[in-house]
C-alpha positions in Angstrom: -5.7 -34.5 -35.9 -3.8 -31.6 -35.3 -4.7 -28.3 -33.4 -1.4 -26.4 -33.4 -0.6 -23.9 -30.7 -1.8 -20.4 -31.1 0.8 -17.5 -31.6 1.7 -15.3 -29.1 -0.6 -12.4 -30.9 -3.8 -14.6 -30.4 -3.4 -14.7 -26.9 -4.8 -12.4 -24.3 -1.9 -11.0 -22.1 -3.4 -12.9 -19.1 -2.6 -16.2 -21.6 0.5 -14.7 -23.0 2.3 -14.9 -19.4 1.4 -18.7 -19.6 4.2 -19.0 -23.0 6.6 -21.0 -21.3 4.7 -23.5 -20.4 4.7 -25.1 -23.8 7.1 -26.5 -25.8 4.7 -28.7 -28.4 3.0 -27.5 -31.6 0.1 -29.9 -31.8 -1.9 -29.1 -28.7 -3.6 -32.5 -28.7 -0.4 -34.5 -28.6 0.4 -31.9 -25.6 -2.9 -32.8 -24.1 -2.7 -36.8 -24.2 1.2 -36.9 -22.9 0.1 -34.2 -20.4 -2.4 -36.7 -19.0 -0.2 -39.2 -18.4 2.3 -37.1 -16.1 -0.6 -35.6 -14.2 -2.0 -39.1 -13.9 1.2 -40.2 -11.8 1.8 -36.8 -10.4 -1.9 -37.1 -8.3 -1.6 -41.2 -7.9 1.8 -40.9 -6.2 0.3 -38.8 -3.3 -0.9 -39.8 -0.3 -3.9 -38.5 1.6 -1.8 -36.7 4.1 0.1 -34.8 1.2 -3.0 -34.0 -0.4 -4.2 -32.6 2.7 -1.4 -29.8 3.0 -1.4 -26.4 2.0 1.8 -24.4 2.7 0.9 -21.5 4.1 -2.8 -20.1 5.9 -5.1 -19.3 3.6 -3.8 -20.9 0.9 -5.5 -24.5 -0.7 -4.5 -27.9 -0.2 -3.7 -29.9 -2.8 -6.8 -31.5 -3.1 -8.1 -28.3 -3.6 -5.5 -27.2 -6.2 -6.6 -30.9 -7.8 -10.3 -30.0 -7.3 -9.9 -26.3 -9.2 -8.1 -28.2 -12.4 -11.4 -29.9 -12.5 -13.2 -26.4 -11.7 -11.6 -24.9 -14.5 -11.0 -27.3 -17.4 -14.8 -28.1 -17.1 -15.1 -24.3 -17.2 -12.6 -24.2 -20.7 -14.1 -26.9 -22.4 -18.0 -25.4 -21.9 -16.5 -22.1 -23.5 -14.7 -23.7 -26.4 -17.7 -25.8 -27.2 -20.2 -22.7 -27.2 -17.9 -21.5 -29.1 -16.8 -24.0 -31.8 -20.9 -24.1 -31.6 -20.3 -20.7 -33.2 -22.5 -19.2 -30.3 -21.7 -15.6 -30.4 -22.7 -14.3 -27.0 -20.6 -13.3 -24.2 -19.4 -15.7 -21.8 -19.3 -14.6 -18.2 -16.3 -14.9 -16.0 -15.8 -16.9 -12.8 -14.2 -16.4 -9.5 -11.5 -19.2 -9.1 -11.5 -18.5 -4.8 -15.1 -18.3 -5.0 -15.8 -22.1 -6.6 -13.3 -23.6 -3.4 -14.4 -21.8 -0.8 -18.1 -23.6 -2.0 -16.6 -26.6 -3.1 -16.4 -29.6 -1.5 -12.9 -30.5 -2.2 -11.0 -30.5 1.2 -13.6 -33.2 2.6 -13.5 -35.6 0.0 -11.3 -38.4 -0.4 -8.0 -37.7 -3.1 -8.9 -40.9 -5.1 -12.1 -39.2 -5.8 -11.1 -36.5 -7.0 -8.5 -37.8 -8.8 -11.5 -40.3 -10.8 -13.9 -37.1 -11.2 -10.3 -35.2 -12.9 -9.9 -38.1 -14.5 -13.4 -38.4 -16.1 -13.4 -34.7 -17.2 -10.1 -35.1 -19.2 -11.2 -37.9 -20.7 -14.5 -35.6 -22.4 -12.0 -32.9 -22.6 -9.7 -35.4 -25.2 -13.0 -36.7 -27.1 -14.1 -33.3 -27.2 -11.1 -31.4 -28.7 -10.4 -34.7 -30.5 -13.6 -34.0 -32.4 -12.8 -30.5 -33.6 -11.5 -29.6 -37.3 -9.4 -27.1 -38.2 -11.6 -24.3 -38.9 -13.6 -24.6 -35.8 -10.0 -24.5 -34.0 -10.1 -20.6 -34.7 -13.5 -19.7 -34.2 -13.5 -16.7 -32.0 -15.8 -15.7 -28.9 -15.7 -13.5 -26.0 -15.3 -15.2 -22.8 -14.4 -13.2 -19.7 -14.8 -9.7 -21.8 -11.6 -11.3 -23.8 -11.7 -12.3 -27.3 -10.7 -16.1 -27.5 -10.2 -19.2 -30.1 -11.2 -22.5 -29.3 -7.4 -23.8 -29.5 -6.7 -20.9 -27.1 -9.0 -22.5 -24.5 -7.3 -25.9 -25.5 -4.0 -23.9 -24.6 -5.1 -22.9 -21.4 -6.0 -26.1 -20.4 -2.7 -27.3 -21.0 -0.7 -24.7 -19.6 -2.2 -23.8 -16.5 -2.5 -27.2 -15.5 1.2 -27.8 -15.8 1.5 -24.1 -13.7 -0.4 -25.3 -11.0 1.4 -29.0 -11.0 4.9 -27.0 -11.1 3.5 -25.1 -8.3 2.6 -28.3 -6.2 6.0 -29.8 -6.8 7.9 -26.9 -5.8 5.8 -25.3 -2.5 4.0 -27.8 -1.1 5.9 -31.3 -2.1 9.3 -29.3 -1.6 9.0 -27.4 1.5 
């Protein structure tokens, strides 16, 4: 199957500033190698890495970990109610909110790493599952007009942000 990667005029500018993050034109080959690098990425920290965040205020990265899980669960609800062709709105979210009332900074890094891992698994049988038409079905989601294989985008892209972010301010400094 191939969902290929949305043009730059079916993204939202929010989405647009995520461009260079992907090289690939079939979003699900970009999905299944992305696992794999994320997969070593989290599995080649330790507990005391995963612990740090480089400034006050900021997360650690079990938290950054835990709000890739936060959001691709988010992504994957709003491309299947859409896909579902279900037409109403889809509310936003508060990305500081859903840490500050997680659980992430307690919990052990290997379990979170098995819950991420769990959720990209569904998210790959999911989008696996989806046909070409339903690839561009449109909804609103965060008062935005959206595809499906924009949400599949997002997924992709902000998790190799937030990875590039790890590697360079926290695994770096």
């Amino acid at each position: 199957m191939n969902i290929p990667a949305p043009k730059k005029e079916e993204l939202s500018n929010y989405y647009q500033s995520y461009l260079g993050y992907l090289t690939e034109q079939n979003l699900l080959d970009a999905l299944n190698s992305q696992s794999n690098v994320t997969s070593k990425f989290i599995s080649g920290l330790t507990e005391e890495q995963a612990n740090y965040a480089y400034a006050p205020g900021k997360w650690s990265i079990k938290e950054v970990i835990g709000h890739l899980c936060d959001t691709e669960r988010i992504l994957v609800y709003r491309a299947l109610r859409i896909a579902r062709k279900d037409l109403t709105p889809i509310e936003g979210f508060d990305e500081n909110w859903y840490i500050t009332n997680s659980n992430y900074s307690s919990r052990s890094l290997s379990g979170i790493f098995k819950e991420w891992q769990a959720i990209r698994l569904a998210t790959q049988a999911f989008f696996s599952n989806i046909d070409a038409s339903m690839a561009e079905y449109s909804g609103t989601a965060n008062s935005t007009p959206v595809t499906v294989k924009a949400l599949l985008y997002f997924i992709i892209v902000h998790e190799r942000h937030h990875l590039k972010v790890l590697q360079e301010r926290y695994l770096n400094s």
